[in-house]
TORBATI-671628 format. One record per atom (N, C-alpha, C): residue number from 1; residue in one letter; atom name; x, y, z negated. Coordinates in steps of 0.1 Angstrom, whole numbers, plus 5000, padded with zeros to 4 digits. Layout:
% residues N
<node resi="NUM" resn="A" name="CA" x="X" y="Y" z="Z"/>
...
***
This chain:
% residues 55
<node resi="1" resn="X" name="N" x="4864" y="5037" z="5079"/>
<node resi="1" resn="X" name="CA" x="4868" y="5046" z="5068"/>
<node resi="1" resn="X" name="C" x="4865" y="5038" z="5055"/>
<node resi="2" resn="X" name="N" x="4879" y="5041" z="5043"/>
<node resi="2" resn="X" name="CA" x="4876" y="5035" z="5033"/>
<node resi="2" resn="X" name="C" x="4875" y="5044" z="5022"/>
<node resi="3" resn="X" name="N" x="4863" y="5042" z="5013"/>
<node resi="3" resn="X" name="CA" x="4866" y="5058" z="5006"/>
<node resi="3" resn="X" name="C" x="4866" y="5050" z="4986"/>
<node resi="4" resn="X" name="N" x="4873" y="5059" z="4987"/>
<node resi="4" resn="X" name="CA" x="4877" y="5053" z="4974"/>
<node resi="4" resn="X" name="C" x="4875" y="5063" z="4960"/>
<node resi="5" resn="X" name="N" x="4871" y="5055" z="4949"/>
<node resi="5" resn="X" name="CA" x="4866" y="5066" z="4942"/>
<node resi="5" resn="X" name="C" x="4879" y="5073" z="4932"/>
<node resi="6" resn="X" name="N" x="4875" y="5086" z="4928"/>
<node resi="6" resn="X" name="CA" x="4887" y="5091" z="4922"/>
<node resi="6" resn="X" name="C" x="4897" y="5083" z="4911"/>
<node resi="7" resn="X" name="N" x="4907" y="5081" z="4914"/>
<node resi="7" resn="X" name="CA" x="4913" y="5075" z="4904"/>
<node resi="7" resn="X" name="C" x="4915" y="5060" z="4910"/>
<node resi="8" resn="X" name="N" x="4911" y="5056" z="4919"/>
<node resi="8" resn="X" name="CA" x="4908" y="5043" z="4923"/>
<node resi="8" resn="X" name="C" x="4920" y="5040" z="4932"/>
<node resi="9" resn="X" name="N" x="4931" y="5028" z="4935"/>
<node resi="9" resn="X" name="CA" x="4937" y="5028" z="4946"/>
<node resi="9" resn="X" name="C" x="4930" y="5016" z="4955"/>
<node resi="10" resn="X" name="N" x="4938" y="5015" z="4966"/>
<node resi="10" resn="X" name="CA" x="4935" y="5007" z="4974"/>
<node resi="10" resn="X" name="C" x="4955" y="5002" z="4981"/>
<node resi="11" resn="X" name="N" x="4953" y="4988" z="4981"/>
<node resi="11" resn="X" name="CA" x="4967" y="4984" z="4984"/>
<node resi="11" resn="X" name="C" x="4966" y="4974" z="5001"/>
<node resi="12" resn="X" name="N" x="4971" y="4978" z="5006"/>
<node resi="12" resn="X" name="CA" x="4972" y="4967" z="5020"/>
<node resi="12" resn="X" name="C" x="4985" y="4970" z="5027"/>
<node resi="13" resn="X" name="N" x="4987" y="4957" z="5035"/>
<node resi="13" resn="X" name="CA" x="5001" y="4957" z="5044"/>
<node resi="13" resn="X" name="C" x="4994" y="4968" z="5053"/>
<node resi="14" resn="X" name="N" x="5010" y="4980" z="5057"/>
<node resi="14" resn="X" name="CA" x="5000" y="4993" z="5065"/>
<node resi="14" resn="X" name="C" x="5001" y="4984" z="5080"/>
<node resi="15" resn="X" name="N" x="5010" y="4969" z="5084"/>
<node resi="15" resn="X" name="CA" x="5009" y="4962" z="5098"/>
<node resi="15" resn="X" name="C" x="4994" y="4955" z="5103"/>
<node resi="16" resn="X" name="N" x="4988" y="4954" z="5086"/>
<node resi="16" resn="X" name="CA" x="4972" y="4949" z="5090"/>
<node resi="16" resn="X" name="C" x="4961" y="4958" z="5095"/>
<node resi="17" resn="X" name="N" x="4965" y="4968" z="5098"/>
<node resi="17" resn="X" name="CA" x="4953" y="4979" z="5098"/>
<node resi="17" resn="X" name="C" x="4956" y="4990" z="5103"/>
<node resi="18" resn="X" name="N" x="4947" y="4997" z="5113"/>
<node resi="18" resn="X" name="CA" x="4954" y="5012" z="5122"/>
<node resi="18" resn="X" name="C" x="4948" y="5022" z="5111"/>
<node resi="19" resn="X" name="N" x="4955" y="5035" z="5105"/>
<node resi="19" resn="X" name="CA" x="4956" y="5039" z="5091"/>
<node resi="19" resn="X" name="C" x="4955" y="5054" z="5096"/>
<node resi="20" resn="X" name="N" x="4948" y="5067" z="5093"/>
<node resi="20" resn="X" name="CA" x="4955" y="5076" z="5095"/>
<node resi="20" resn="X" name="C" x="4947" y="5086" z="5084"/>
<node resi="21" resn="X" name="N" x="4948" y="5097" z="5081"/>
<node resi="21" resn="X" name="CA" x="4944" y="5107" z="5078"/>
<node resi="21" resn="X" name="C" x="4937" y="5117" z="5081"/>
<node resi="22" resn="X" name="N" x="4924" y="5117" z="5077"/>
<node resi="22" resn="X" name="CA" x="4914" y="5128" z="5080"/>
<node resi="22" resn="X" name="C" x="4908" y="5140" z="5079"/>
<node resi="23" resn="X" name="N" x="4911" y="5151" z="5085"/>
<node resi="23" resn="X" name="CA" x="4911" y="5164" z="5079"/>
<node resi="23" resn="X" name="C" x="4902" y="5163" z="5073"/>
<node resi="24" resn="X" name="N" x="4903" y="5174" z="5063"/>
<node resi="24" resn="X" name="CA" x="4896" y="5177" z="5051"/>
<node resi="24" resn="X" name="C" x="4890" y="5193" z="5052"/>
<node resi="25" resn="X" name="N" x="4879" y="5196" z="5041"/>
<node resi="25" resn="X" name="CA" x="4873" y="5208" z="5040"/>
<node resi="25" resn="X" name="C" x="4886" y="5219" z="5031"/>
<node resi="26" resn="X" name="N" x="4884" y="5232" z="5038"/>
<node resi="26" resn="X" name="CA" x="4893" y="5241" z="5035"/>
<node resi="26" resn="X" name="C" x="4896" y="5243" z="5019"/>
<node resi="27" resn="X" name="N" x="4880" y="5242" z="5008"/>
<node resi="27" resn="X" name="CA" x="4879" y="5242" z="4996"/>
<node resi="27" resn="X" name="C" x="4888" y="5227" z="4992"/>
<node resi="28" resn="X" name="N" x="4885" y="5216" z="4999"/>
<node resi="28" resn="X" name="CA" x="4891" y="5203" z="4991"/>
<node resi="28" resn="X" name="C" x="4902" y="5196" z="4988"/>
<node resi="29" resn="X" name="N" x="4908" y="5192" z="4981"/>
<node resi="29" resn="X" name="CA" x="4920" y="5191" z="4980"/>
<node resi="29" resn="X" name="C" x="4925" y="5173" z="4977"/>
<node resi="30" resn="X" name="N" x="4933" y="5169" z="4983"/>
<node resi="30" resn="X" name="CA" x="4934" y="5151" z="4987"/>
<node resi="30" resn="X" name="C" x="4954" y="5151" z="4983"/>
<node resi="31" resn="X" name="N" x="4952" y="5139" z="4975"/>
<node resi="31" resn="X" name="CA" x="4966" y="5137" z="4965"/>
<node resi="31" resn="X" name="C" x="4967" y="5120" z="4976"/>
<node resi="32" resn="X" name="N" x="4979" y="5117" z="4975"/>
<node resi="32" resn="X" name="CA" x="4978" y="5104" z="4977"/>
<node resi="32" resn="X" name="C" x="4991" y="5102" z="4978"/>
<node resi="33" resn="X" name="N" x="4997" y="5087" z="4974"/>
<node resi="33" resn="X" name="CA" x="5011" y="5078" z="4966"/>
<node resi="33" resn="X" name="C" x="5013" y="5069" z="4976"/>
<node resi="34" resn="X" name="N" x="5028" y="5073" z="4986"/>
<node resi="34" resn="X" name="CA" x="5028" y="5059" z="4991"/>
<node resi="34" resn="X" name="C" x="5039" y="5051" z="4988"/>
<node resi="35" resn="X" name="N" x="5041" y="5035" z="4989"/>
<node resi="35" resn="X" name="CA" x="5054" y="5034" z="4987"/>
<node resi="35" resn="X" name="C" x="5056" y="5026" z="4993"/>
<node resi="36" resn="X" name="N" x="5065" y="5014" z="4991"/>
<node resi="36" resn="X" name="CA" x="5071" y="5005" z="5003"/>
<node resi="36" resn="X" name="C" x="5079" y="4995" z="4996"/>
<node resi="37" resn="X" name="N" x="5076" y="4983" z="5002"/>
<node resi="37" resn="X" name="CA" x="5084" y="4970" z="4989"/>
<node resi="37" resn="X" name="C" x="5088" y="4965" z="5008"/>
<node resi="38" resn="X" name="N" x="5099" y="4961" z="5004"/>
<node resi="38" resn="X" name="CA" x="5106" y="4950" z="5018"/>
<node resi="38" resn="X" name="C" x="5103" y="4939" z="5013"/>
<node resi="39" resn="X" name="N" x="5101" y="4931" z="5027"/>
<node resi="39" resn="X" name="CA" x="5093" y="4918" z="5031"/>
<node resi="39" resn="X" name="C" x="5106" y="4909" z="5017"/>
<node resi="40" resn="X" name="N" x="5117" y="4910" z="5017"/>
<node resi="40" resn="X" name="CA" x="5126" y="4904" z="5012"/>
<node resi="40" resn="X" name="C" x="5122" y="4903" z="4997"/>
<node resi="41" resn="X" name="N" x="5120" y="4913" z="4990"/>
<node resi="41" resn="X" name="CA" x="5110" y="4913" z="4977"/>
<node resi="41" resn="X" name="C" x="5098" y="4904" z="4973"/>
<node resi="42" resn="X" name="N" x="5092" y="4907" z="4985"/>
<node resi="42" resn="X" name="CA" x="5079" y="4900" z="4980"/>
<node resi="42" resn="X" name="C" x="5082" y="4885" z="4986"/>
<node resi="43" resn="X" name="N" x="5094" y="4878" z="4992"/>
<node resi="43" resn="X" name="CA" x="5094" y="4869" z="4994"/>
<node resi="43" resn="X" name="C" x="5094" y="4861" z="4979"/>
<node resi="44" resn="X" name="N" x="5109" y="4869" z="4973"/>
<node resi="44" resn="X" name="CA" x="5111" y="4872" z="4961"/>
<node resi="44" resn="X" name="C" x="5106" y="4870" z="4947"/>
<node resi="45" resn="X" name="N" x="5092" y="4878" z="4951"/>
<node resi="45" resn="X" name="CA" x="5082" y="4877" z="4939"/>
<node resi="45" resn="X" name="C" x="5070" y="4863" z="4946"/>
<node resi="46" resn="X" name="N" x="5071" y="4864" z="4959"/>
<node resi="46" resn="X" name="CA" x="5062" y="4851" z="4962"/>
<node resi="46" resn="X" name="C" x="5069" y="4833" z="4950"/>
<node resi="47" resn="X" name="N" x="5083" y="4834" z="4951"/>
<node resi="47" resn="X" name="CA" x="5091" y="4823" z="4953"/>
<node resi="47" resn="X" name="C" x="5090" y="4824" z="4938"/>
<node resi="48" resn="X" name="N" x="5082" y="4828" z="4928"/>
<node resi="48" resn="X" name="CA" x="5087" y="4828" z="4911"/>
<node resi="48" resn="X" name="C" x="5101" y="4836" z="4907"/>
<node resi="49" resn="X" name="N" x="5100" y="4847" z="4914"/>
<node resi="49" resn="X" name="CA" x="5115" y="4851" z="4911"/>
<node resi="49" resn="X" name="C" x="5127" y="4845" z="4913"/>
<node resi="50" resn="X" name="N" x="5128" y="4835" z="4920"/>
<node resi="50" resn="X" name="CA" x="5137" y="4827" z="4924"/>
<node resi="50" resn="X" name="C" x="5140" y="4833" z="4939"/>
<node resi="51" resn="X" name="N" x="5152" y="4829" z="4944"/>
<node resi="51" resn="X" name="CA" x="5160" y="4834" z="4961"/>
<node resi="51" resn="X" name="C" x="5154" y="4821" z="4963"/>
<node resi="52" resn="X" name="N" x="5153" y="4825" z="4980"/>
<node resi="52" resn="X" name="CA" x="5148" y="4808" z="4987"/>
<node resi="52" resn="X" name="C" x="5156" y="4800" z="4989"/>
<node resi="53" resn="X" name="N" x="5172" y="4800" z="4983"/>
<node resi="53" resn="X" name="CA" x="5178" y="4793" z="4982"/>
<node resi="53" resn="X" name="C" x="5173" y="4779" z="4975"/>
<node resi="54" resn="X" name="N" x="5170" y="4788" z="4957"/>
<node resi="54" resn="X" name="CA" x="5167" y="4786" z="4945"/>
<node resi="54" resn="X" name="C" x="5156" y="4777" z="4951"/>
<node resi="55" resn="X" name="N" x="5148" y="4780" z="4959"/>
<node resi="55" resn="X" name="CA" x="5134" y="4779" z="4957"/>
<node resi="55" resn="X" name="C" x="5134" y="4761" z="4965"/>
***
């Protein structure tokens, strides 16, 4: 369990790690952002903004 403080994120590949969600108390209430960059992007931003052509 990773617990993170309000306002705080936490970023990881979701293929590094078994990930799930934890019920919660009936009073509490849990917000959470997810999103998703393709491997092709971050090759992308790995390479200086350049294609690995470029690169």
């Amino acid at each position: 369990i990773v617990r993170v403080h309000p306002g705080g994120i936490i970023i990881f590949p979701s293929a590094v790690v078994t990930h799930e969600t934890i019920p919660i108390k009936p009073h509490e209430t849990r917000f959470s952002v997810t999103g998703y960059v393709a491997g092709g992007v971050q090759r992308y931003l790995d390479a200086g903004g350049r294609t690995l052509i470029e690169w």
